[in-house]
C-alpha positions in Angstrom: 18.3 -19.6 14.8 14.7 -19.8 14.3 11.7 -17.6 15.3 8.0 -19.3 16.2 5.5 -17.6 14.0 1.5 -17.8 14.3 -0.8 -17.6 17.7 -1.1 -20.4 20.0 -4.6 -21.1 20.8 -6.5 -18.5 18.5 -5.5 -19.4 15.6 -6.7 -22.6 13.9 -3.8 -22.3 10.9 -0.8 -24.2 12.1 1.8 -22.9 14.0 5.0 -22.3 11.5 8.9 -22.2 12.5 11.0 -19.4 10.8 14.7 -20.9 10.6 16.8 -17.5 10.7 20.5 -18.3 9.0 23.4 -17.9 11.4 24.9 -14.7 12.2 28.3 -13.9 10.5 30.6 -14.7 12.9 32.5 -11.4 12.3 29.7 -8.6 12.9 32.4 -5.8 11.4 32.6 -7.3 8.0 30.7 -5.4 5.8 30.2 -8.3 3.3 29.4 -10.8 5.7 26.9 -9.0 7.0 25.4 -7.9 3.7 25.2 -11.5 2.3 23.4 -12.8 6.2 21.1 -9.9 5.2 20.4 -11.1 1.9 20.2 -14.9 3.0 17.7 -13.3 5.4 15.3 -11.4 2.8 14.9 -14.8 0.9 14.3 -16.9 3.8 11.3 -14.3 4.8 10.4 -14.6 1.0 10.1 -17.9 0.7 7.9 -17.9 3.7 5.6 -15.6 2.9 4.9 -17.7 -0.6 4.3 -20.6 1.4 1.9 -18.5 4.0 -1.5 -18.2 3.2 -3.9 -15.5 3.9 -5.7 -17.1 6.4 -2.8 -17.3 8.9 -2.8 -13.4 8.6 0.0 -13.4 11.7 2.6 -15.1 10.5 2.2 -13.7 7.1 2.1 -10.1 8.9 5.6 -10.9 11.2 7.0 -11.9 8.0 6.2 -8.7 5.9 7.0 -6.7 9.4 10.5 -8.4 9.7 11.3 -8.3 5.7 10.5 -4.5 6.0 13.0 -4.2 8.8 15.7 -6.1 7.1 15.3 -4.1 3.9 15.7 -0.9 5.9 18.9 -1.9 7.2 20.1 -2.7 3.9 19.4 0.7 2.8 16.4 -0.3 0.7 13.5 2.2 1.7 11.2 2.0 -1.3 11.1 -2.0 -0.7 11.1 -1.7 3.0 7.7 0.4 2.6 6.2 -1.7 0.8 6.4 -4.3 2.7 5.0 -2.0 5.3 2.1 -1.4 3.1 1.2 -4.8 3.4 0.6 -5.0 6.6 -2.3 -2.5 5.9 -4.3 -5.0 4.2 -3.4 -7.8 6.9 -3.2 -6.4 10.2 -2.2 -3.0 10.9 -1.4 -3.8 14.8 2.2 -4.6 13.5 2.4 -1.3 11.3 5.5 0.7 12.7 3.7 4.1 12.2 7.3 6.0 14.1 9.8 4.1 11.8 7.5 4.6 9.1 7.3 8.2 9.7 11.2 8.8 11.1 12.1 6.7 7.5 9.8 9.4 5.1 11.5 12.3 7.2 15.3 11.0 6.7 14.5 10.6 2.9 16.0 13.1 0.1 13.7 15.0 -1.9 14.2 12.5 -4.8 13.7 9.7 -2.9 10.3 11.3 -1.5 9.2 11.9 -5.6 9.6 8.2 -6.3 7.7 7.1 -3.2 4.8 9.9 -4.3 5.1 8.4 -7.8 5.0 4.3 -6.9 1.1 3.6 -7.2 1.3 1.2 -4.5 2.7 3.5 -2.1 0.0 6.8 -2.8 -2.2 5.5 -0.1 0.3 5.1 2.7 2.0 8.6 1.8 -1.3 10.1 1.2 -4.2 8.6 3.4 -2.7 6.2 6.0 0.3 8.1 7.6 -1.6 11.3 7.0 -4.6 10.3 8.9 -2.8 8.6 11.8 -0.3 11.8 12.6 -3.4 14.0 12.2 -5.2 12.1 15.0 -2.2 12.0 17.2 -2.2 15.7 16.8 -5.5 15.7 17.7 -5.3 13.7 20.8 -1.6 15.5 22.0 -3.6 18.7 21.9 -6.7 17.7 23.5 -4.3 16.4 25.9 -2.0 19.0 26.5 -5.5 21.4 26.7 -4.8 23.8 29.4 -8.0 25.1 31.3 -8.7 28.9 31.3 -7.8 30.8 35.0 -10.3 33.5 33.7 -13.9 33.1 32.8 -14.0 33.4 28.7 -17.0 35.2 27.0 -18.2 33.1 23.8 -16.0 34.4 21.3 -12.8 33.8 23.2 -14.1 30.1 24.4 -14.3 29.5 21.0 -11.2 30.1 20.1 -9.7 27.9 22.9 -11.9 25.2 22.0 -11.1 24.8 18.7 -7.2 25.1 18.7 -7.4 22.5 20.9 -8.8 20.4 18.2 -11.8 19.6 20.7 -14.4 21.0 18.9 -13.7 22.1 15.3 -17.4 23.2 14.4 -18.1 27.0 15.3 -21.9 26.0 15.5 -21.3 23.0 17.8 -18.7 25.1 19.9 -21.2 28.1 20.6 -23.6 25.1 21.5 -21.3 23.6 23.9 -20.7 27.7 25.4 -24.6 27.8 26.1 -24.9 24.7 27.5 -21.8 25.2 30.2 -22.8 29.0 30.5 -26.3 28.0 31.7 -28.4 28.2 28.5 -28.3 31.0 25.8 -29.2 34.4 27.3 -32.7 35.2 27.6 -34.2 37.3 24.9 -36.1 39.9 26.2 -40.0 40.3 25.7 -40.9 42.3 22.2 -44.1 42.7 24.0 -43.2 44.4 27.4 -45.9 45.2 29.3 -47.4 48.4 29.9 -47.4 50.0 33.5 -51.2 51.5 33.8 -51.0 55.1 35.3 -52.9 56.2 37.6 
């Protein structure tokens, strides 16, 4: 079995062939399966020494595909940090759900060790956290229902920013004026005098 690696066309590194060893030919044999899986990880291995930076694709399929492996072998701390490879390389093969559904599923004491592996603070801590906290951002905008009854400022602002479209009460009672019409008028200090007669 073998899997093409590298972009035809685009790339000027080399195209490079991955050669996959065969399937067990009994999938329900636990050992069988383990060893493939193992004969798997240090096929991927061995191509990612041999991969230079500069072919950035094939080196980011290969830490993509280790990472899966490693997960099915049980091996989550190894499988993410794999994962936080492909930060430095090319985050358009980042799994952000598996990545996500894999911190979930894990026991408190296998959460401490991830907190506690250097290499891992900025994926717990900064990338994951950042991503989810846009796509909350965007599911609310988009699930933003319009009001059936004209708001006065106070309530529009409210709306507005649990929708995450506007966070900034300053910017929101901006946005109020400017779809209101314009701030209301101040009236004249000075108001004029009627002369009588």
């Amino acid at each position: 079995m073998s899997k093409t690696l590298g972009r035809i066309g685009k790339s000027k590194a080399p195209l490079r062939t991955l050669y996959l060893p065969s399937f067990p030919c009994d999938p329900l044999d636990s050992l069988s399966v383990s060893l493939y899986y193992t004969k798997l990880i240090v096929q991927i291995s061995r191509t990612i020494d041999q991969t230079g930076i500069e072919d950035s694709e094939a080196l980011a399929v290969c830490f993509y595909l280790r990472g899966i492996v490693r997960l099915a072998q049980g091996q989550s701390l190894q499988a993410l940090l794999d994962f936080q490879n492909l930060e430095k390389i090319d985050m358009n093969f980042f799994p952000w759900d598996l990545v996500k559904h894999t911190l979930n599923s894990m026991t408190p004491e296998q959460l401490h060790t991830v907190q506690e592996t250097e290499e891992l603070k900025g994926l717990f801590y900064g990338t994951m956290q950042k991503h989810w906290d846009t796509l909350k951002q965007e599911e609310s905008v988009k699930n933003f229902e319009l009001p059936k009854m004209p708001l006065n400022k106070q309530d529009f602002r409210i709306h507005i920013q649990a929708a995450g479209i506007v966070n900034n009460p300053n910017n929101t009672d901006r946005l109020f004026d400017i779809l209101a019409g314009g701030p209301p008028k101040k009236e004249n200090s000075k108001k004029r005098k009627t002369k009588r007669k």
